[in-house]
N, C-alpha and C positions, 0 to 999 in steps of 0.2 A: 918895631912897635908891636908887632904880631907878637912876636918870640917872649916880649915884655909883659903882656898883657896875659900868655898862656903860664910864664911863671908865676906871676902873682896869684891867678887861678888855682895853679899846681898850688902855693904855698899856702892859702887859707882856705882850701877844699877841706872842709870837716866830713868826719865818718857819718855823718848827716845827712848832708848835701850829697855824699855819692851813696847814700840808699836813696835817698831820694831820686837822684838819676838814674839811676839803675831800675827801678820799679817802671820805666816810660816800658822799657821792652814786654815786660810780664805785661801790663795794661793793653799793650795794643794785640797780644796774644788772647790774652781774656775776651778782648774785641772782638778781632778774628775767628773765635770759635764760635761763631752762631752765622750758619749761611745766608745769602741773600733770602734763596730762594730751594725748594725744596721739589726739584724733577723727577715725576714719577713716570715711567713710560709701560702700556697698558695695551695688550691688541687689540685692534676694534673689530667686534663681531655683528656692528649691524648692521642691518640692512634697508637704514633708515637715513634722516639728516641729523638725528643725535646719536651720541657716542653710547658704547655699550661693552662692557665685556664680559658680565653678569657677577655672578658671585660677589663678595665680601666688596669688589670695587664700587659698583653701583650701590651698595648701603652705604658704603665710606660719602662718596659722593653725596647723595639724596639727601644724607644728614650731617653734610658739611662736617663731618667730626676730625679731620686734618685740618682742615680751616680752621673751624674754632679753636683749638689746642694750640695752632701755633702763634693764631692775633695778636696776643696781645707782645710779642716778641716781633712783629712787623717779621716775619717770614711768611712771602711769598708758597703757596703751594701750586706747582704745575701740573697738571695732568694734559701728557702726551700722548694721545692715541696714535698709534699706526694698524694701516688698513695691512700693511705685507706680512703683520704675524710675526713669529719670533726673529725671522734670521734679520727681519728690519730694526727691533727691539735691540739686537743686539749690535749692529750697525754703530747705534746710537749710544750703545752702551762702550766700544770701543773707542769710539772717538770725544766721550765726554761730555755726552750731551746729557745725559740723564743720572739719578746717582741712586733711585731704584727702578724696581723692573716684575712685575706683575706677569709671570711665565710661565707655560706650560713645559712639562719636563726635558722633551726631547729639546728645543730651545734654549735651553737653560743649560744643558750637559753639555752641547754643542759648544755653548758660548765660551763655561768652563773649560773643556775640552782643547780648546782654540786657543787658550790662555788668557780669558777675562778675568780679569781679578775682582772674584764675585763672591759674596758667601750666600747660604741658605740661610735667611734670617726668618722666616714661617714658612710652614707650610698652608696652605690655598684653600685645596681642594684636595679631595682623593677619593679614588673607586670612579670618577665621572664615565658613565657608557658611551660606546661609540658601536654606532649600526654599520651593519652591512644595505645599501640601497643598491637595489636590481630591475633591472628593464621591465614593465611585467609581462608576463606570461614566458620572459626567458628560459624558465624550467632552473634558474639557478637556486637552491636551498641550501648548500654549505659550502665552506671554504675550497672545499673539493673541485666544488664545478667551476671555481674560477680558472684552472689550469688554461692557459694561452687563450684566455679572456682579456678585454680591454679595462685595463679598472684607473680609475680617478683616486689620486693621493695626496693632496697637499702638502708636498715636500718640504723637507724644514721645519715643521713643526709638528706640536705631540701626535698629530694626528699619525704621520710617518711610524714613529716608533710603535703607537698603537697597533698600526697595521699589522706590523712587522712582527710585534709579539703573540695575535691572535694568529698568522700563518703558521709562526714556529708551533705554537699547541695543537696545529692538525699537522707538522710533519714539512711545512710547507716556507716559500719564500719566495721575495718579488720573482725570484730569477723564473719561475715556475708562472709569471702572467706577463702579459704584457702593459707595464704601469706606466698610466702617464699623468703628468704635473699638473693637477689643476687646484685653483685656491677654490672656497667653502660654493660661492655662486656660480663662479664657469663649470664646478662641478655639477650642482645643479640641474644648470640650464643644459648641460653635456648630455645627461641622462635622460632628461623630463624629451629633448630630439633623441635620443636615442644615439648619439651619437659613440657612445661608449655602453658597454655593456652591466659596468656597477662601478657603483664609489663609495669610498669608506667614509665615512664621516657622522656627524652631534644630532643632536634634535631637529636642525635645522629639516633633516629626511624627510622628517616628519609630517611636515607641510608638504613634499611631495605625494606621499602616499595619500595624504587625506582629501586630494584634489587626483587622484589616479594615475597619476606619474611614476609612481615608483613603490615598487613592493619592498618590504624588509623582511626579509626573511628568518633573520637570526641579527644580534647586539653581543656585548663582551660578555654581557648575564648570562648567556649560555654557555659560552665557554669558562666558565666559571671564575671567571672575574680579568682571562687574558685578553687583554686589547683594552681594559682601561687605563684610563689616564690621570695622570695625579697633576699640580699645577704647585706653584710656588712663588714666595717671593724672595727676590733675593736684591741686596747692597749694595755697592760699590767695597773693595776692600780700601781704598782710600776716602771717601765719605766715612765709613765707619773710623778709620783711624783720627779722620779730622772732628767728626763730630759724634763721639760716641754718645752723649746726654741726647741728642737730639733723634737719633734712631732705636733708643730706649724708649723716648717718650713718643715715637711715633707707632713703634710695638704696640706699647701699651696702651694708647688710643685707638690702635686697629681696633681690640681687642671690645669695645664696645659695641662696633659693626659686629664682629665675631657673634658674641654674643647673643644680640637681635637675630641674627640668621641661624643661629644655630636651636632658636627655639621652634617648633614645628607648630607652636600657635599663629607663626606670623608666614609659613607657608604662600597663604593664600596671597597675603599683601606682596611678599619678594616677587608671585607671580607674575603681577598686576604691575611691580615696579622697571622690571627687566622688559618686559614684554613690549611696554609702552617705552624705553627706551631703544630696544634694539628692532620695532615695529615686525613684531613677531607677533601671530595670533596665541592670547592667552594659554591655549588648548595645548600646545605647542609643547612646552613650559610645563604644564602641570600634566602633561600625558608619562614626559619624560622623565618628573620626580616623584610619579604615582607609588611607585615601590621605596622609594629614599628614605631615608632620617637622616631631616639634616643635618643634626647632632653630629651624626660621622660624617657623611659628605663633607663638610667644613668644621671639620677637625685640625687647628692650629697646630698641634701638637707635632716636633719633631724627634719622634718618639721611634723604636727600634724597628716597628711594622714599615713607618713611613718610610726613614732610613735605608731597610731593605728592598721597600719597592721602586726606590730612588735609586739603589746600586744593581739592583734586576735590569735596569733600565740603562745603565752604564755598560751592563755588560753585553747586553744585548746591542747596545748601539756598536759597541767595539766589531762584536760578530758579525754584524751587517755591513759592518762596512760606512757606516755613519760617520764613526769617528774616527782617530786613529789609535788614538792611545788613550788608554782606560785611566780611571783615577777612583783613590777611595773615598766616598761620600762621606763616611765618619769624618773625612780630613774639610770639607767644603761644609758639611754645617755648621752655625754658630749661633746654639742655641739661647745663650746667656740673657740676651734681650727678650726674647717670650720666657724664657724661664723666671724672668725679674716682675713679667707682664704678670703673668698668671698668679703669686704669690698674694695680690692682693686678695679683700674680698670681692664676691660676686663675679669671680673672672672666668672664664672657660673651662669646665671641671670634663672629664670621661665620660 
């Protein structure tokens, strides 16, 4: 009866009937291409009960602008904080949990490095300073007097590479101190007892010195720009393959955060936004971008400056011993989606 019933089908199947069947496949693919949900994973840097990781993320945030863009498509946006910083971020990026990733550079290279299959879809940030903090009254004032000192490094992430690149411009390298692993707060609290003699680390210092805990002696601004840190975001190379309209248009929606931030009319208010998310005293914050434009600070742009300080930072990871094998960043950027972002008007201009 089967056999009976499939010939007759076989015999009056018009060239109709099989477009018409044939189109189920293309439809459920058309389906398919819009995700559930859209995981973004983001370090958390505060030191508070709400989430924070400053820059472009907390205006993304604050002004719902992934939310709204993706509403009316019923896509889900997640935002994933982790407290362990990059090498957690990417934990999470190898096993599929997330399909971008809000990184700072040493983080990011590593992950690459390691074989994530990641691209550079913006850049972040760049130029960001990082201090030197010191015991006070240690007598330490440059990278010199660290020699078979106890210094605090947040291993794993940009802070690391930071380090690493402000030693090399006096000549210098971990091998030359005695460094030990601690994240943003146990470094802190390491130093403010005394238990260590400096630690490399953000604004965060800040708050030590200004309560007597810790002197700073010198930032990457003296060294003329070596030991800062740039930050990025980067893909999935599979999200991007599956869903390319959809990390176009999340580009291009950054790109309105971008903008806001990158006007130095609204300085004051980003202060006031971060600050009260990552419960940091304002001061803090606006001590730390007293010399900045934000213009360039958050500078989207993956442009041959940024590019180069990306592959300064490859190479240096290789020589340290970070990584093991080097790779060319011309080959991990993928600029196509900010390049489509920025062509509108009023988007992100030099």
């Amino acid at each position: 009866m089967k056999t009976l019933l499939n010939q007759i089908l076989g015999a009056f199947a018009s060239p109709l009937l099989i477009g018409v069947l044939g189109a189920f496949p293309l439809a459920a693919h058309a389906e398919a291409a819009k995700p559930e949900a859209i995981r973004i994973a983001v370090p958390d840097l505060s030191a508070g009960t709400q989430h924070s990781a400053g820059g472009v993320v907390d205006v993304l945030r604050d002004q719902k602008v992934f939310e709204e863009e993706f509403a009316k498509d019923g896509i889900r946006v997640e935002w994933r904080f982790f407290k362990g910083a990059g090498p957690v971020v990417n934990e999470a990026l190898a096993n599929g949990q997330v399909d971008f990733a809000y990184l700072g550079d040493l983080a990011a290279i590593v992950g690459k490095a390691n074989g994530l299959d990641t691209r550079v879809i913006s850049a972040n940030t760049r130029g960001v300073k990082s201090y030197l903090g010191v015991v006070p009254g240690s007598g330490i004032k440059t990278l010199q007097d660290l020699k078979g000192k106890r210094v605090a490094v947040f291993r794993g992430t940009a802070l690391q590479l930071s380090f690493a690149s402000a030693l090399a411009s006096q000549g210098l390298s971990e091998r030359d101190l005695k460094v030990i692993n601690l994240d943003f707060n146990a470094a802190s609290a390491a130093l403010a007892a005394k238990q260590i003699d400096a630690t490399w680390g953000l604004s965060n210092l800040i708050a030590l010195r200004e309560r007597g805990l810790a002197e700073l002696p010198l930032s990457s601004r003296d060294l003329a720009g070596a030991g800062s840190t740039q930050a990025v975001l980067v893909a999935t190379g599979d999200f991007i393959r599956q869903y390319p309209d959809v990390v176009g248009r999340l580009v291009k929606a950054q790109q309105k955060a971008v903008n806001w931030l990158r006007d130095d009319a609204n300085k004051g208010a980003y202060v006031e936004l971060v600050s009260g998310l990552a419960s940091y005293p304002p001061g803090i914050l606006a001590s730390d971008l007293a010399q900045e434009s934000l213009s360039r600070y958050f500078d989207p742009h993956l442009d041959a400056e940024f590019v180069g300080l990306l592959q300064q930072g490859v190479d240096l990871a290789v020589k340290e011993r970070l990584i093991r094998r080097g790779f060319q960043v011309s080959d991990w950027v993928e600029p196509r989606f900010l390049d489509a972002a920025l062509q509108g008007p009023g988007q992100a201009s030099r």
